[in-house]
N, CA, C and O atoms as a GROMACS GRO file, in nm:
protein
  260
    1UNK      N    1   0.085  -0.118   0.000
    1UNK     CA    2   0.000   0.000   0.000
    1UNK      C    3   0.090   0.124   0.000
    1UNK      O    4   0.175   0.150   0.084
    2UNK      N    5   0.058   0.192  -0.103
    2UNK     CA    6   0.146   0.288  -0.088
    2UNK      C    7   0.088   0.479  -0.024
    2UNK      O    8  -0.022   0.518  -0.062
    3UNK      N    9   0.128   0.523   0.019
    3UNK     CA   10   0.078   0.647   0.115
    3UNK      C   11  -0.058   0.718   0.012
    3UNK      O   12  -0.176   0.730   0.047
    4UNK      N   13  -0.003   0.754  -0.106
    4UNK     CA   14  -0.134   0.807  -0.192
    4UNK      C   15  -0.273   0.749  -0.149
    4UNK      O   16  -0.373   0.810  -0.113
    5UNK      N   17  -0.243   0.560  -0.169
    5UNK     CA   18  -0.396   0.449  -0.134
    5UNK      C   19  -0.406   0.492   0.046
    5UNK      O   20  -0.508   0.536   0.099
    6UNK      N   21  -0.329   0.477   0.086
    6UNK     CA   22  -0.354   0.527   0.255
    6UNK      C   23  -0.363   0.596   0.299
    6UNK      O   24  -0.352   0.600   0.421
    7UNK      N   25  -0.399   0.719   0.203
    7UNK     CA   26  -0.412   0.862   0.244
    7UNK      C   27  -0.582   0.841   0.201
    7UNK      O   28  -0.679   0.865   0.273
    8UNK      N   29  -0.582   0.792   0.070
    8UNK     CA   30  -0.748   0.767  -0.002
    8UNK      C   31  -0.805   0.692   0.107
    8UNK      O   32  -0.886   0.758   0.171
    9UNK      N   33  -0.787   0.580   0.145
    9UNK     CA   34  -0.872   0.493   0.223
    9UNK      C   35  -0.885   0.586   0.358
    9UNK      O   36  -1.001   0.621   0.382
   10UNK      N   37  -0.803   0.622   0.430
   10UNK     CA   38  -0.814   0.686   0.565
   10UNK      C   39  -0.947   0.811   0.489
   10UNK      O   40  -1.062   0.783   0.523
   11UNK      N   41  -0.934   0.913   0.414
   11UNK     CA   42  -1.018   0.971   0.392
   11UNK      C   43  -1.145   0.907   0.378
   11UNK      O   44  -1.249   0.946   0.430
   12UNK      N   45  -1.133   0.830   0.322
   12UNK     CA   46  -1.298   0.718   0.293
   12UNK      C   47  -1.328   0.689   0.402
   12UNK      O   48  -1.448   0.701   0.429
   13UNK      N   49  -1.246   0.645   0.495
   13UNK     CA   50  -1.314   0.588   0.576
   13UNK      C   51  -1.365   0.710   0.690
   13UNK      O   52  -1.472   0.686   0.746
   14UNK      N   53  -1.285   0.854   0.732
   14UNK     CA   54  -1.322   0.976   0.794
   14UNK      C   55  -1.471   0.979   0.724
   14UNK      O   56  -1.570   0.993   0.796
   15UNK      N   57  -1.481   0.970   0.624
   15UNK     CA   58  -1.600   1.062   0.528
   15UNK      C   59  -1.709   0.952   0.562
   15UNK      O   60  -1.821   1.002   0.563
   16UNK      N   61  -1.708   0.807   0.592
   16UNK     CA   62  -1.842   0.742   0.607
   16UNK      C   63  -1.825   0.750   0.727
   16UNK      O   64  -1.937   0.730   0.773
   17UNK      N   65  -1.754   0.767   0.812
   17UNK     CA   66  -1.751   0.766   0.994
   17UNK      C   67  -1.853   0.899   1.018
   17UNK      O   68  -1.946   0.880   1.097
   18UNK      N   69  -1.842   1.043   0.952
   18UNK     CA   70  -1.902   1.145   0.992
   18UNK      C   71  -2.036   1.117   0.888
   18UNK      O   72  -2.135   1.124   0.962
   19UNK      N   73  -2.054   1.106   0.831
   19UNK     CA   74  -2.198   1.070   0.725
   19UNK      C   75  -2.293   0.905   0.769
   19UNK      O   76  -2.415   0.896   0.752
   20UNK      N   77  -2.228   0.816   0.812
   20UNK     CA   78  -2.289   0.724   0.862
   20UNK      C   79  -2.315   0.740   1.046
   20UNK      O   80  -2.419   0.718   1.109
   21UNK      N   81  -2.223   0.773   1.080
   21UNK     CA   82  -2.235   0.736   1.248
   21UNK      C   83  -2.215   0.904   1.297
   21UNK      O   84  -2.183   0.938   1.411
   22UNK      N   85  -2.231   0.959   1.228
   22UNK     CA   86  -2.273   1.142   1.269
   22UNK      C   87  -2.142   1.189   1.377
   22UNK      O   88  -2.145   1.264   1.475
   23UNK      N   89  -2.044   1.121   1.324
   23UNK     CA   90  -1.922   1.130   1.430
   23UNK      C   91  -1.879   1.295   1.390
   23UNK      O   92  -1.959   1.377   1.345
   24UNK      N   93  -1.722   1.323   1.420
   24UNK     CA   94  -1.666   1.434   1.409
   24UNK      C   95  -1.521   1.383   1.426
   24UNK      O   96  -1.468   1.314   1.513
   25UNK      N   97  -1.459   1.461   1.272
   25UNK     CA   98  -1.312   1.401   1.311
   25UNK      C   99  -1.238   1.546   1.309
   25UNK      O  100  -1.271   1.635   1.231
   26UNK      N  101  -1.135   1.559   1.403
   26UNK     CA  102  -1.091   1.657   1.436
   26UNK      C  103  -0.897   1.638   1.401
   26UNK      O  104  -0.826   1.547   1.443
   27UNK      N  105  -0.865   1.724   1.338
   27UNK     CA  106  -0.759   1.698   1.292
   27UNK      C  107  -0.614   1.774   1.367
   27UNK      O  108  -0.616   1.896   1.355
   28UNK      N  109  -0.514   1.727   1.428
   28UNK     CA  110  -0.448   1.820   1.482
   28UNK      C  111  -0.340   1.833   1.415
   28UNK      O  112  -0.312   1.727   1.357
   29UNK      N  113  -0.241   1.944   1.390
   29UNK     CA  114  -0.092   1.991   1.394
   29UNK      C  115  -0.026   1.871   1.481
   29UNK      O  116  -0.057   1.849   1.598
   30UNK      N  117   0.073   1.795   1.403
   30UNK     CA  118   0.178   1.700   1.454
   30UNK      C  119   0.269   1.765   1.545
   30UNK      O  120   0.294   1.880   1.507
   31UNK      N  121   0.332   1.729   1.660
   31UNK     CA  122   0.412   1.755   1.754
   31UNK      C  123   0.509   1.805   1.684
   31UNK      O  124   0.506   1.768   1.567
   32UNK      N  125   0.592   1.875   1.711
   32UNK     CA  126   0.731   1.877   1.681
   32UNK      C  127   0.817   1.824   1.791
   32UNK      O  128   0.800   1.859   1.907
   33UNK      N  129   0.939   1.712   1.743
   33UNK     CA  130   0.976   1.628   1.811
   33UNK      C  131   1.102   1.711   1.893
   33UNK      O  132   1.190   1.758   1.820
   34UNK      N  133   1.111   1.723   1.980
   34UNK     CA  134   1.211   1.775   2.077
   34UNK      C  135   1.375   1.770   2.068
   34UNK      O  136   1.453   1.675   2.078
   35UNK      N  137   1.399   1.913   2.043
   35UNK     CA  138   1.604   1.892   1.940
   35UNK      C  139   1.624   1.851   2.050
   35UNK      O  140   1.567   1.880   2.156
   36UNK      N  141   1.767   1.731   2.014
   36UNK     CA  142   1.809   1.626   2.110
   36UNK      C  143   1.939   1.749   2.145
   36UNK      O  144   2.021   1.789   2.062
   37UNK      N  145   1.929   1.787   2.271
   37UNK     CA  146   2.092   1.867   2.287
   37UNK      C  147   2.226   1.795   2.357
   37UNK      O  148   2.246   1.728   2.459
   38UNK      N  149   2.274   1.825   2.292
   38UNK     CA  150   2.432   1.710   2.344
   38UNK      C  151   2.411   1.768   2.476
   38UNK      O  152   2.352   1.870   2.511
   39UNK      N  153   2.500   1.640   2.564
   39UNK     CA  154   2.503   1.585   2.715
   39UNK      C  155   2.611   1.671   2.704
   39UNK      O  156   2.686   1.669   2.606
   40UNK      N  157   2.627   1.770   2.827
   40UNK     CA  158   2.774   1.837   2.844
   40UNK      C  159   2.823   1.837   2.997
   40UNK      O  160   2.768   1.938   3.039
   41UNK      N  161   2.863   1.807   3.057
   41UNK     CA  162   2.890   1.750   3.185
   41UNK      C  163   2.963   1.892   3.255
   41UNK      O  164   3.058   1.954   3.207
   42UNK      N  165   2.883   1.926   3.395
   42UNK     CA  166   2.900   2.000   3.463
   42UNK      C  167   3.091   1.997   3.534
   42UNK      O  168   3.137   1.902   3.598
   43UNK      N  169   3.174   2.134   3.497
   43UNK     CA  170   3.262   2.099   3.508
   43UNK      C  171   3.261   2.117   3.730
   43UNK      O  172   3.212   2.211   3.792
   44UNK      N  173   3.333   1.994   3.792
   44UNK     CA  174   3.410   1.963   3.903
   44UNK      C  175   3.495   2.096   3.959
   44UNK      O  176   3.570   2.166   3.892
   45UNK      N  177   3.458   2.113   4.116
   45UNK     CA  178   3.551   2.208   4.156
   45UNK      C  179   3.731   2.179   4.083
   45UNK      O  180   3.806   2.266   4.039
   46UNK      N  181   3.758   2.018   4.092
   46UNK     CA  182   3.896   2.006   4.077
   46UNK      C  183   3.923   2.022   3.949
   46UNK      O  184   4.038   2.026   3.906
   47UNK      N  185   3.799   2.034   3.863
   47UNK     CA  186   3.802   2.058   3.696
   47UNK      C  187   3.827   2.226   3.694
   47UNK      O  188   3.885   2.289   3.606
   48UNK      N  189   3.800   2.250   3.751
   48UNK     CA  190   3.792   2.423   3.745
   48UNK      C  191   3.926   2.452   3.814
   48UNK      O  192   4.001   2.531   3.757
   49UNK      N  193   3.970   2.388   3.948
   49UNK     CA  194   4.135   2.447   4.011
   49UNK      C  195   4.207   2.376   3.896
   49UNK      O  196   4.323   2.410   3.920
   50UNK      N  197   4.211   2.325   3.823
   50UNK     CA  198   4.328   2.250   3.750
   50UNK      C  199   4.323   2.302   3.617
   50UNK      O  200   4.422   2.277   3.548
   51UNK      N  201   4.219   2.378   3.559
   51UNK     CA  202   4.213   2.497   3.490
   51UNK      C  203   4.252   2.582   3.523
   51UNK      O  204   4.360   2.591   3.463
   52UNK      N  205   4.239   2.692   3.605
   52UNK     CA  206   4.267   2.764   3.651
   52UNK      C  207   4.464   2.762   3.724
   52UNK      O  208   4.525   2.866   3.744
   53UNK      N  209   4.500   2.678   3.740
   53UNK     CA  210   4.619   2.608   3.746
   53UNK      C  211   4.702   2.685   3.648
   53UNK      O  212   4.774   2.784   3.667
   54UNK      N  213   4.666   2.593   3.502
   54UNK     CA  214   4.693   2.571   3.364
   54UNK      C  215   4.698   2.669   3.330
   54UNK      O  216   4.808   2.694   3.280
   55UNK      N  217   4.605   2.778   3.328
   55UNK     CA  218   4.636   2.923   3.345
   55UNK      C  219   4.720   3.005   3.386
   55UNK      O  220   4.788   3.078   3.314
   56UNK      N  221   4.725   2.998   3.534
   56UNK     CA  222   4.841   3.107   3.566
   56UNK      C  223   4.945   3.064   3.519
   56UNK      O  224   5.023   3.148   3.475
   57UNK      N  225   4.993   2.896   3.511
   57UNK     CA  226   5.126   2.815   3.453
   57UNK      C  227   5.150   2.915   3.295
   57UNK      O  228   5.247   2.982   3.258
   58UNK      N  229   5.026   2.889   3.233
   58UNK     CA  230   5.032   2.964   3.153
   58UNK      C  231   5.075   3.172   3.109
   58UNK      O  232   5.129   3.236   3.018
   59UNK      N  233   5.024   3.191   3.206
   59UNK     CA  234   5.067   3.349   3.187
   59UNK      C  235   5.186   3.369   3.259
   59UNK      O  236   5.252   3.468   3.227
   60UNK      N  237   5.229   3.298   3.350
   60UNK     CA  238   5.387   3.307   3.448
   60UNK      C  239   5.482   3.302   3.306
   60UNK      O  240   5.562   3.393   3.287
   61UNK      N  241   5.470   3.201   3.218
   61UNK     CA  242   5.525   3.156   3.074
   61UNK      C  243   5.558   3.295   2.982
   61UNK      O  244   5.652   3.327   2.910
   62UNK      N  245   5.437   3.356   3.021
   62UNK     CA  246   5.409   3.448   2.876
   62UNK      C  247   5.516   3.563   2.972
   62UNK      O  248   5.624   3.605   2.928
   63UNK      N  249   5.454   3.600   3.114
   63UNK     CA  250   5.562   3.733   3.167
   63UNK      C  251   5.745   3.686   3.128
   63UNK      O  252   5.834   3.762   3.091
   64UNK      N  253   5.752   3.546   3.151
   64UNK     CA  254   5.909   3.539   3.154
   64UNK      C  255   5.947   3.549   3.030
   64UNK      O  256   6.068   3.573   3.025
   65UNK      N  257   5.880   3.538   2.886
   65UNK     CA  258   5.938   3.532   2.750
   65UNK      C  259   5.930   3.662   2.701
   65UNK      O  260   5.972   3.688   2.588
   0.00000   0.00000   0.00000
């Protein structure tokens, strides 16, 4: 079955559901599926002193050259 016939039949069948059994079909706007955001891991006090480390190591470098 390809989507065109399954788009026809689903309509056929909406159109005798509200004309035979006096139903009501109500159609909604599809979700939009939720952007997946990359996992980024909260940086550690010892993640932050050992940065911060790396740093001053770093600018002590830059005053002596």
């Amino acid at each position: 079955m390809t989507k065109v016939q399954l788009r026809a039949e689903l309509e056929q069948q909406a159109r005798s559901f509200v004309e035979r059994d006096g139903g009501e079909v109500v159609l909604y706007a599809a979700q939009r599926k939720p952007d997946r955001q990359p996992w980024r891991k909260k940086p550690s006090l010892l993640d932050e002193a050992f940065r911060a480390e790396v740093q001053k190591i770093a600018s002590q470098r830059d005053v002596e050259t």
